[in-house]
N, C-alpha and C positions, 0 to 999 in steps of 0.2 A: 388385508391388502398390504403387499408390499410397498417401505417408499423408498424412491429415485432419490439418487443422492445425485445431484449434478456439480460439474468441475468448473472452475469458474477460472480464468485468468488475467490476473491484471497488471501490467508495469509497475515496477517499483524503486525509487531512487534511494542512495543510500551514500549516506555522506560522514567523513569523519568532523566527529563535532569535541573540534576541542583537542586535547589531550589522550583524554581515557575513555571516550562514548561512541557509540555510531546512532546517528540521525534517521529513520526511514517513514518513506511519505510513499503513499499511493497517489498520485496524481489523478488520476480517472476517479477516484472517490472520494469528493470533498470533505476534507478536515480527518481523512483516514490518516496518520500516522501515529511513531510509539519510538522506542530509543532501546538502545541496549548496550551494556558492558562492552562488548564484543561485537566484531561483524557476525557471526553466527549467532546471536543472538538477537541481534537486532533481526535478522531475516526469521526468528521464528515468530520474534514480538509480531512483524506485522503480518504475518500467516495467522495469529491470531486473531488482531483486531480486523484485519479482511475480513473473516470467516465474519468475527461479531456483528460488522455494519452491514454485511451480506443476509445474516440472517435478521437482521433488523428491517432489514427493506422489505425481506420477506414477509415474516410476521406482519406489516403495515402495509403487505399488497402493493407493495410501490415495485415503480420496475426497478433492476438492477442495470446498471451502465451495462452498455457494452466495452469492452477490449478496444481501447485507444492506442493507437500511436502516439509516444514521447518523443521527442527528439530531444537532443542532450547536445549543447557546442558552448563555443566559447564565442565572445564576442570582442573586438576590443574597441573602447571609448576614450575619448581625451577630455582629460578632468584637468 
C-alpha cells in the first residue's frame, strides 16, 4: 500500500530579533516556533519544526489546524 503524503500550509511570522538572529512563529500552531542565523534559515528551521508538530499530531490522532488567516498591522497607543 502506497502512502499519501499530504501538503499542509500554514502562515508564518518572522522577525529580526536583535542584531544577528531571525525569530519564526507559526501562529495557527501553538508554541510552533525556532530561530535562525539568517532569514533563510530561519524559514527552513520552522519548515522543520511544522513538519515535527504536524507529524506529532498525527502519530497522537489529533487533528491538525486548519490554514488561518494572520493579520499583521500596526497599532498606535499613548503611553
Amino acid at each position: 500500500m502506497k502512502k499519501v503524503t499530504k501538503v499542509y500550509e500554514f502562515p508564518v511570522v518572522i522577525e529580526k530579533d536583535g542584531k544577528s538572529s531571525f525569530f519564526a512563529v507559526s501562529p495557527t500552531l501553538q508554541g510552533c516556533y525556532t530561530s535562525g542565523k539568517t532569514f533563510n534559515e530561519a524559514v527552513e528551521n520552522i519548515k522543520d519544526a511544522i513538519s515535527l508538530y504536524v507529524a506529532d499530531l498525527k502519530e497522537k490522532k489529533e487533528v491538525v489546524p486548519k490554514r488561518r488567516t494572520v493579520s499583521f498591522m500596526s497599532v498606535e497607543v499613548f503611553a
